[in-house]
C-alpha positions in Angstrom: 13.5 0.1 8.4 12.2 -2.7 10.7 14.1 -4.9 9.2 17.6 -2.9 8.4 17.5 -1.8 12.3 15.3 -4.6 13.9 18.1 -4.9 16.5 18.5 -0.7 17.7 14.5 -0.6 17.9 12.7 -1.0 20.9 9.7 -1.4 18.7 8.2 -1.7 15.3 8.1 1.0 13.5 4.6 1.5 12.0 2.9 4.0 9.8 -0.8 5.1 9.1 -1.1 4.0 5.1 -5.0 4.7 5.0 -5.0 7.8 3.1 -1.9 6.4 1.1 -4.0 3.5 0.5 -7.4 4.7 -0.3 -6.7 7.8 -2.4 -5.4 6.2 -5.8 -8.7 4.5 -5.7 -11.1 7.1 -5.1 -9.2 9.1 -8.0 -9.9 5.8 -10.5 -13.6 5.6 -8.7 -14.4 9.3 -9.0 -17.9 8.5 -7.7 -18.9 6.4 -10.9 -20.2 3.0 -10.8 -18.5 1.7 -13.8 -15.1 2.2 -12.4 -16.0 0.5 -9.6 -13.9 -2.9 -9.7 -10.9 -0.7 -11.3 -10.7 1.0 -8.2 -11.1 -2.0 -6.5 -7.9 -3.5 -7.8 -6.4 -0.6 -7.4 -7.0 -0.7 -3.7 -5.7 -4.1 -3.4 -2.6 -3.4 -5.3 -2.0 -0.9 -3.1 -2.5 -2.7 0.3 -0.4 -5.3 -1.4 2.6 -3.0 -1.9 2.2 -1.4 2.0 2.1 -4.5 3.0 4.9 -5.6 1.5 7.1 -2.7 2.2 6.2 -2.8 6.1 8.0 -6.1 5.8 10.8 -4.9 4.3 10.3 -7.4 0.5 9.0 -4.3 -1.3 10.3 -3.7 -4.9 9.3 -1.3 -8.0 8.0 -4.0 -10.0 5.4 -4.7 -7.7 3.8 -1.6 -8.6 2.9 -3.3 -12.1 1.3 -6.1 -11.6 
């Protein structure tokens, strides 16, 4: 949206991704040591797609790799 209607806004439009962020890997970590660097990357990948997306270049494929 920042990006389709940079010129109408008086600001940035922002949004709170922590919980969208940090959920997918707490499911994966589930408390469990072993699962530890899966939810790790699953973190970044995350960040990495919000990121992304709050610049406006987000796609589907990202979500796979």
């Amino acid at each position: 949206m920042n990006v389709r209607f940079k010129s109408r806004l008086p600001w940035a439009l922002a949004f709170s991704f922590a919980r969208a962020i940090q959920q997918p890997a707490l499911e994966i970590w589930s408390g469990h040591n072993a699962n530890v660097k899966t939810a790790q990357q699953a973190l970044l990948l995350r960040a990495r797609c919000n990121r992304t997306a709050r610049r406006g270049e987000y796609t589907a494929a990202m979500e796979k790799t």
